[in-house]
Backbone as CSV, one residue per row, in Angstrom:
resi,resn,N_x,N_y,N_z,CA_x,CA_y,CA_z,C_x,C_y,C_z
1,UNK,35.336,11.979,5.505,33.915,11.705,5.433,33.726,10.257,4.988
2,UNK,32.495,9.614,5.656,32.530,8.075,5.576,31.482,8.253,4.212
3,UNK,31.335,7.073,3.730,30.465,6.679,2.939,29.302,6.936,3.441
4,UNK,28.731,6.487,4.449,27.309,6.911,4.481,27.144,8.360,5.125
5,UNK,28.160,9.350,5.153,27.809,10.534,5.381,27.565,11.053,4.288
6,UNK,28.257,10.586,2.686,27.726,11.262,1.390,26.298,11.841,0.971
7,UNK,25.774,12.319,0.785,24.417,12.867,0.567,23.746,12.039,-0.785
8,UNK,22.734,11.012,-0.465,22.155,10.376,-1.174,22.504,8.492,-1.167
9,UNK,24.062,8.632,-0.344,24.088,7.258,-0.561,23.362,6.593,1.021
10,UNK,22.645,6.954,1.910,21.898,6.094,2.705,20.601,5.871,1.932
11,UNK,19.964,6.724,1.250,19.020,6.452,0.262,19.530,5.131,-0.908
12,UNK,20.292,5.306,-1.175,20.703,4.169,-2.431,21.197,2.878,-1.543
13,UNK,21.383,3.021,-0.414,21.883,1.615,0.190,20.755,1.238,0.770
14,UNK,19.358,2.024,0.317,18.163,1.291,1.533,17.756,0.868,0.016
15,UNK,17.452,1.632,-0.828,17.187,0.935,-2.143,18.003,-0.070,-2.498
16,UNK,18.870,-0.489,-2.446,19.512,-1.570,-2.904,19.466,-2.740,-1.538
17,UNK,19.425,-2.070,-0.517,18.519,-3.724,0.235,17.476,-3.864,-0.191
18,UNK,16.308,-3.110,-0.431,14.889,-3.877,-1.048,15.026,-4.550,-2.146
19,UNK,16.074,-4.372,-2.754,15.927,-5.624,-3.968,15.735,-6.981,-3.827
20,UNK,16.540,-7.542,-2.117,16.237,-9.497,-1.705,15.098,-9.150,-1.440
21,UNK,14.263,-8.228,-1.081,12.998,-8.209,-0.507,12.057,-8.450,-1.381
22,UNK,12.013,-7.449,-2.509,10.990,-7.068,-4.115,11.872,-8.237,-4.682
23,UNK,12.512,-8.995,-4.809,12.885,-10.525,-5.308,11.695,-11.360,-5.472
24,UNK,11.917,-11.430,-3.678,11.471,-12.365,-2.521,10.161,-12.412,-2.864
25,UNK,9.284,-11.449,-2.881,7.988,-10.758,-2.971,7.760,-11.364,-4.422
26,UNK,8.241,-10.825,-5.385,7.879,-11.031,-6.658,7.699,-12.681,-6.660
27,UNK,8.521,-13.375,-6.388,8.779,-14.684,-6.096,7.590,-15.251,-5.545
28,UNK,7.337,-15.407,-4.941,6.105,-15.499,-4.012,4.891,-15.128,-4.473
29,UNK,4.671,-14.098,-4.859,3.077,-13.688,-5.325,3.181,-14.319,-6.866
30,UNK,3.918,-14.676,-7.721,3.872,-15.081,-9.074,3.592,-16.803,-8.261
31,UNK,4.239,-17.722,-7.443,3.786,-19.036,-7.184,2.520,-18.923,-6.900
32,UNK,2.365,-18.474,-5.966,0.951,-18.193,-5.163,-0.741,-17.805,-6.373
33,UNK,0.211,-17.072,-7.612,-1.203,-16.701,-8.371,-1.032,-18.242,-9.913
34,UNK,0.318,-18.685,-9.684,0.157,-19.844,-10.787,-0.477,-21.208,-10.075
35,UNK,-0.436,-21.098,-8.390,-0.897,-22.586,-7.680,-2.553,-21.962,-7.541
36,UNK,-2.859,-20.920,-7.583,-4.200,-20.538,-7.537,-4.683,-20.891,-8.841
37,UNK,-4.218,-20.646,-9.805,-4.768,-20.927,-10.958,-5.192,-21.779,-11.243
38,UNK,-3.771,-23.014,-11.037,-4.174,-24.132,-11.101,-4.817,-25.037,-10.395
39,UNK,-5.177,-24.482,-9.253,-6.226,-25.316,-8.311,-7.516,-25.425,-9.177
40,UNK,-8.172,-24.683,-9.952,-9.331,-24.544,-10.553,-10.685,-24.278,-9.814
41,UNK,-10.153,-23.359,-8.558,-10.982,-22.695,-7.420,-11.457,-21.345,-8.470
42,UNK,-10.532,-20.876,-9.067,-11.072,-19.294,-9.845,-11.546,-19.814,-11.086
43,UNK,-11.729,-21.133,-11.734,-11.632,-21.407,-12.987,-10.655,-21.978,-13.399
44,UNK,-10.556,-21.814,-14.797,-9.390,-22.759,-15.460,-8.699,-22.031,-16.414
45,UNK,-7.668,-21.374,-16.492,-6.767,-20.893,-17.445,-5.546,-21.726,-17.511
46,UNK,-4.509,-21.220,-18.342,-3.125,-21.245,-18.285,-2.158,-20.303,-17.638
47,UNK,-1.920,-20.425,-16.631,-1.752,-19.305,-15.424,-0.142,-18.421,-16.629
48,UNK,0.532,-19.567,-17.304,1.882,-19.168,-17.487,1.530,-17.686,-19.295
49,UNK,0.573,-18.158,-19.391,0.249,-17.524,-20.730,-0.622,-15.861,-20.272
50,UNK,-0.509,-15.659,-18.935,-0.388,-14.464,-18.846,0.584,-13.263,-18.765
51,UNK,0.026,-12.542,-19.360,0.980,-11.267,-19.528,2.158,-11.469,-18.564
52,UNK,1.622,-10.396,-16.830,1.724,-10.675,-15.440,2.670,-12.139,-15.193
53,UNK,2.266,-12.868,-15.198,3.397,-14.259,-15.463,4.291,-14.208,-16.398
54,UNK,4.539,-13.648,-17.473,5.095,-13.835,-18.164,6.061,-12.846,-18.063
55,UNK,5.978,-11.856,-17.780,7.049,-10.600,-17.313,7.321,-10.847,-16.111
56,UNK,6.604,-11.415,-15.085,7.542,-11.592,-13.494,8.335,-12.964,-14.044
57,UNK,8.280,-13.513,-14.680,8.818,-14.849,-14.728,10.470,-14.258,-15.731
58,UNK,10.166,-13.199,-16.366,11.303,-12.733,-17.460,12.211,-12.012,-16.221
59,UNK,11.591,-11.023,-15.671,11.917,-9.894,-14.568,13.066,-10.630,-13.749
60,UNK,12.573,-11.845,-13.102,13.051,-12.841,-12.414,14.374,-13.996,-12.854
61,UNK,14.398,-13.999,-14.357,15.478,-14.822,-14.703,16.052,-13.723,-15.080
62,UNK,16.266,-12.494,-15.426,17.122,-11.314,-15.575,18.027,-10.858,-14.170
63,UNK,16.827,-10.805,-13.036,17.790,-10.747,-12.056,18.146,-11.486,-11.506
64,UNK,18.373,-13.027,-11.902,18.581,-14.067,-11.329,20.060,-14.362,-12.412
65,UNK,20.571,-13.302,-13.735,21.398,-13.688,-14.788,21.027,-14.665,-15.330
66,UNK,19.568,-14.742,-15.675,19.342,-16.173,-16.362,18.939,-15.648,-17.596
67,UNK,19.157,-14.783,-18.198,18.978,-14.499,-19.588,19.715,-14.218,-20.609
């Protein structure tokens, strides 16, 4: 029996490709809401002193081994 005939591992090998994807994604929507911020089209905050920024930005150097 091959590996992907095991019961559960085609499930865990589709989950473990979405991780470059939910990276990728995370990556992207955290630039996209700190260059919005700072355009001063929504107003004016500190885009990095949010929560939301502040955990995708942690999330991101964890799975990047940057912590």
């Amino acid at each position: 029996m091959s590996d992907s005939d095991q019961p559960g591992r085609r499930e865990h090998d589709c989950r473990i490709g979405a991780v470059n994807d939910l990276y990728g994604a995370l990556v992207g929507i955290t630039e996209l809401y700190v260059r919005l911020a700072d355009s001063g089209d929504c107003g004016f905050w500190n885009p990095e002193g949010v929560i939301e920024v502040i955990s995708a930005r942690a999330a991101l150097a964890k799975a990047g081994g940057k912590t």
